[in-house]
Backbone atoms as SQL, in Angstrom:
CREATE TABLE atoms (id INTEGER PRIMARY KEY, chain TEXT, resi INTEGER, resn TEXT, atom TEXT, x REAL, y REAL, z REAL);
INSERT INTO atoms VALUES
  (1, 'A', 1, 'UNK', 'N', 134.593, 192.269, 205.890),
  (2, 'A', 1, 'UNK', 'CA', 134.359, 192.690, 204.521),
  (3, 'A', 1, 'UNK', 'C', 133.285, 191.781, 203.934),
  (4, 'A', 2, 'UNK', 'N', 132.415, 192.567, 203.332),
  (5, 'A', 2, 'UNK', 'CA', 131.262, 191.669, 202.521),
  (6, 'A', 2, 'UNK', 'C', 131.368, 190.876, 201.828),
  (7, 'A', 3, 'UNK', 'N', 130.914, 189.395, 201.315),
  (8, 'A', 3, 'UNK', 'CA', 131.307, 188.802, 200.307),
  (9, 'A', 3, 'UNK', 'C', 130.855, 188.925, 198.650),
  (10, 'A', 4, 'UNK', 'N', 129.960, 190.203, 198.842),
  (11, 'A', 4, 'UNK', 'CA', 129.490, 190.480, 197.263),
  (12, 'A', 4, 'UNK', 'C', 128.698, 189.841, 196.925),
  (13, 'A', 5, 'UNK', 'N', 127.676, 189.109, 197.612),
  (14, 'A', 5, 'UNK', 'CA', 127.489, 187.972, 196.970),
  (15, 'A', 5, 'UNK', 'C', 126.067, 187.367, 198.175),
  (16, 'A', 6, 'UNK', 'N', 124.845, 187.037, 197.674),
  (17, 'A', 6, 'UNK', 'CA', 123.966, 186.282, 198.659),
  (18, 'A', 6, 'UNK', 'C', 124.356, 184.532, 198.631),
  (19, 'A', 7, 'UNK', 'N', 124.001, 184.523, 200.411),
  (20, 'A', 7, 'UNK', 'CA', 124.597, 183.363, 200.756),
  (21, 'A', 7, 'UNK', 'C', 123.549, 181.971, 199.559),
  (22, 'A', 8, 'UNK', 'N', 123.962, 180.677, 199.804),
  (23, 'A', 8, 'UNK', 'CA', 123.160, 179.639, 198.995),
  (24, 'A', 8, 'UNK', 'C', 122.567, 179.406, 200.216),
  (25, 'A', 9, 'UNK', 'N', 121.450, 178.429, 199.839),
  (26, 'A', 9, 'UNK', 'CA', 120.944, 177.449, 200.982),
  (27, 'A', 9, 'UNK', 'C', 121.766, 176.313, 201.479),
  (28, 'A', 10, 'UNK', 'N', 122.818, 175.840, 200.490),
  (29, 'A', 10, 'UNK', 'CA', 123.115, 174.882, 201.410),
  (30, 'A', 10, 'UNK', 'C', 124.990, 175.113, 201.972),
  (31, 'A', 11, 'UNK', 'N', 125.050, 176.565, 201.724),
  (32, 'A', 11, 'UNK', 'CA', 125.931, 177.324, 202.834),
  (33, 'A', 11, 'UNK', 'C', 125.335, 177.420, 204.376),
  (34, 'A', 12, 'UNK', 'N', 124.255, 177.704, 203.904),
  (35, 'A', 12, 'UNK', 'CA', 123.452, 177.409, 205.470),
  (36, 'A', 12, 'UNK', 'C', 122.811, 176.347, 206.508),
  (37, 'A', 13, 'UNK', 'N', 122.389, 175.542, 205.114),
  (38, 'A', 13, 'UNK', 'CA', 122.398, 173.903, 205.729),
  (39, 'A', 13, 'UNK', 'C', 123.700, 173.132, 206.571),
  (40, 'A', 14, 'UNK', 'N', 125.053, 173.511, 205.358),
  (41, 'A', 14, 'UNK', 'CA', 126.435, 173.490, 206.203),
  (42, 'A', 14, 'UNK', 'C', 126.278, 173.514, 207.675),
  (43, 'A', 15, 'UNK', 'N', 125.988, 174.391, 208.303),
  (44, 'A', 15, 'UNK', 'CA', 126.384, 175.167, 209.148),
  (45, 'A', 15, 'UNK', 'C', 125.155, 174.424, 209.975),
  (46, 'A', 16, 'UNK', 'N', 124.194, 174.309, 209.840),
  (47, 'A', 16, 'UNK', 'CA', 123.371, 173.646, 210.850),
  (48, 'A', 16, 'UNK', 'C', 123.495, 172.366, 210.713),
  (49, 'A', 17, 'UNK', 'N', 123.652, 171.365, 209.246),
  (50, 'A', 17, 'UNK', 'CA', 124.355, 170.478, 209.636),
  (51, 'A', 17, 'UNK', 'C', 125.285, 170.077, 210.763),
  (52, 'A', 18, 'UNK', 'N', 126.479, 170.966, 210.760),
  (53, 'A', 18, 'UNK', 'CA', 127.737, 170.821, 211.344),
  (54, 'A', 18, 'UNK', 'C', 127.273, 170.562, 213.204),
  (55, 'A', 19, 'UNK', 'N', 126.092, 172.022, 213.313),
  (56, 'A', 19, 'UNK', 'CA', 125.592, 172.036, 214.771),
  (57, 'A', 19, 'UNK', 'C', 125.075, 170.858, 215.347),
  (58, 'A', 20, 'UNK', 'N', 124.455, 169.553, 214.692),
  (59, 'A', 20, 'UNK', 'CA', 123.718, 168.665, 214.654),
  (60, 'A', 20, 'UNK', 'C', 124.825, 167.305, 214.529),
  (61, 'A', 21, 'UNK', 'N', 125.965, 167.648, 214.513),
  (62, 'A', 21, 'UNK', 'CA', 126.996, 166.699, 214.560),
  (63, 'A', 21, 'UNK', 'C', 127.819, 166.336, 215.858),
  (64, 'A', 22, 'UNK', 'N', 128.785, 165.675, 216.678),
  (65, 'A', 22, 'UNK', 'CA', 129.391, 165.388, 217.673),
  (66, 'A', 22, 'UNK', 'C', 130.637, 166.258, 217.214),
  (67, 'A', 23, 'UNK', 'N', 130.856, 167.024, 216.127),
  (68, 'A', 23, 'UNK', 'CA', 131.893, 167.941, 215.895),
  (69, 'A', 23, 'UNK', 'C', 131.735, 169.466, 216.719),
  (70, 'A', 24, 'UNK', 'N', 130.912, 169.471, 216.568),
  (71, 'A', 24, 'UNK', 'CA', 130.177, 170.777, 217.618),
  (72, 'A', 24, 'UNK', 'C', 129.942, 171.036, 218.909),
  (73, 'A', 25, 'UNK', 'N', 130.508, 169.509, 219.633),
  (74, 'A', 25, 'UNK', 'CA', 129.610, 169.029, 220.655),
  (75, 'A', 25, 'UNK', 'C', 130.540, 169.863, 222.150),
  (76, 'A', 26, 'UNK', 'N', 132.024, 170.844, 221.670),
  (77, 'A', 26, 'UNK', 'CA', 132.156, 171.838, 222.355),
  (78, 'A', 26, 'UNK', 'C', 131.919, 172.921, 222.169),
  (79, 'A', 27, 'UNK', 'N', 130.602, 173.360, 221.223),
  (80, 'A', 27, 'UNK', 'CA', 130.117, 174.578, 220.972),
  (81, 'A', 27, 'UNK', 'C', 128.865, 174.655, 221.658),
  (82, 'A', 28, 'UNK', 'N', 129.392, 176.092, 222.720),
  (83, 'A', 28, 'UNK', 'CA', 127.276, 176.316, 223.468),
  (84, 'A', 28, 'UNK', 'C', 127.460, 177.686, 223.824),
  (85, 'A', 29, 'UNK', 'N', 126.265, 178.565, 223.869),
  (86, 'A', 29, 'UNK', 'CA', 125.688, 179.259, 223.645),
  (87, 'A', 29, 'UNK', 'C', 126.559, 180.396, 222.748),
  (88, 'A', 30, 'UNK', 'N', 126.817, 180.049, 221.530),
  (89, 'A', 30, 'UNK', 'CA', 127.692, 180.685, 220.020),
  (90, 'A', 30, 'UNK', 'C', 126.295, 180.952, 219.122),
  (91, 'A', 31, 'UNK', 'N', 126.604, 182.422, 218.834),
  (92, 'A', 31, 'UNK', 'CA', 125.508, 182.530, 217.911),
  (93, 'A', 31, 'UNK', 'C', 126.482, 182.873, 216.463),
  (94, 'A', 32, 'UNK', 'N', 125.943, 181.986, 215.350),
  (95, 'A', 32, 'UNK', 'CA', 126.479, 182.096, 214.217),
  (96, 'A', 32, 'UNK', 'C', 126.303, 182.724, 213.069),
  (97, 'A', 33, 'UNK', 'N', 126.800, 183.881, 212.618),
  (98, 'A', 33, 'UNK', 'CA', 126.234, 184.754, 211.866),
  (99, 'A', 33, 'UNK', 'C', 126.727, 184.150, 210.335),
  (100, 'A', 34, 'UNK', 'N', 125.388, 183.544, 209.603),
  (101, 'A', 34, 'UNK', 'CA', 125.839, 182.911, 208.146),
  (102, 'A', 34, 'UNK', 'C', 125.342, 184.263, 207.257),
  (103, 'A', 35, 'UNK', 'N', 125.830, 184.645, 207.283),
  (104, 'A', 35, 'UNK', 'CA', 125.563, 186.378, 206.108),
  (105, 'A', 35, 'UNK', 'C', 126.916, 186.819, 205.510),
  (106, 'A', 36, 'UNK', 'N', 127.808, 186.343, 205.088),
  (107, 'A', 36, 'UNK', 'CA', 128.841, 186.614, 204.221),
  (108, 'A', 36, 'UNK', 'C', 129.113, 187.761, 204.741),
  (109, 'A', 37, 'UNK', 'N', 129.636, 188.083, 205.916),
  (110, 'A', 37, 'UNK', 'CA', 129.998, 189.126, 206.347),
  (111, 'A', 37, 'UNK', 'C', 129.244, 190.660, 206.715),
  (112, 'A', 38, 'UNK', 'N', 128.078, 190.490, 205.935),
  (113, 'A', 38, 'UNK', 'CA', 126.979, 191.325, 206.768),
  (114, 'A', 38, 'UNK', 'C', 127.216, 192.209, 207.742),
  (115, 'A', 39, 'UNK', 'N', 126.867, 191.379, 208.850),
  (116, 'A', 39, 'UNK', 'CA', 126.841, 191.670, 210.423),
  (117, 'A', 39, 'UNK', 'C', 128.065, 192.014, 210.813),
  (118, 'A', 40, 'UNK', 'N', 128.571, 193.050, 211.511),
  (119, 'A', 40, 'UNK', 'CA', 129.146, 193.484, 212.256),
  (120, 'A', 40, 'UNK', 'C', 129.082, 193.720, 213.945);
């Protein structure tokens, strides 16, 4: 379901932040869809 709503920039910074951290560091080849539900 859509979130009504366009994402911010730093909803998206979040998220590549996070990739760029040792928190991530069991995430590989995940593609991350930051579009408030968009994509299906």
């Amino acid at each position: 379901i859509p979130m009504r709503r366009l994402g911010e920039p730093e909803e998206v910074a979040k998220a590549i932040y996070f990739l760029c951290t040792d928190q991530s560091s069991y995430v590989n080849g995940a593609e991350l869809h930051i579009n408030g539900g968009q994509h299906v």
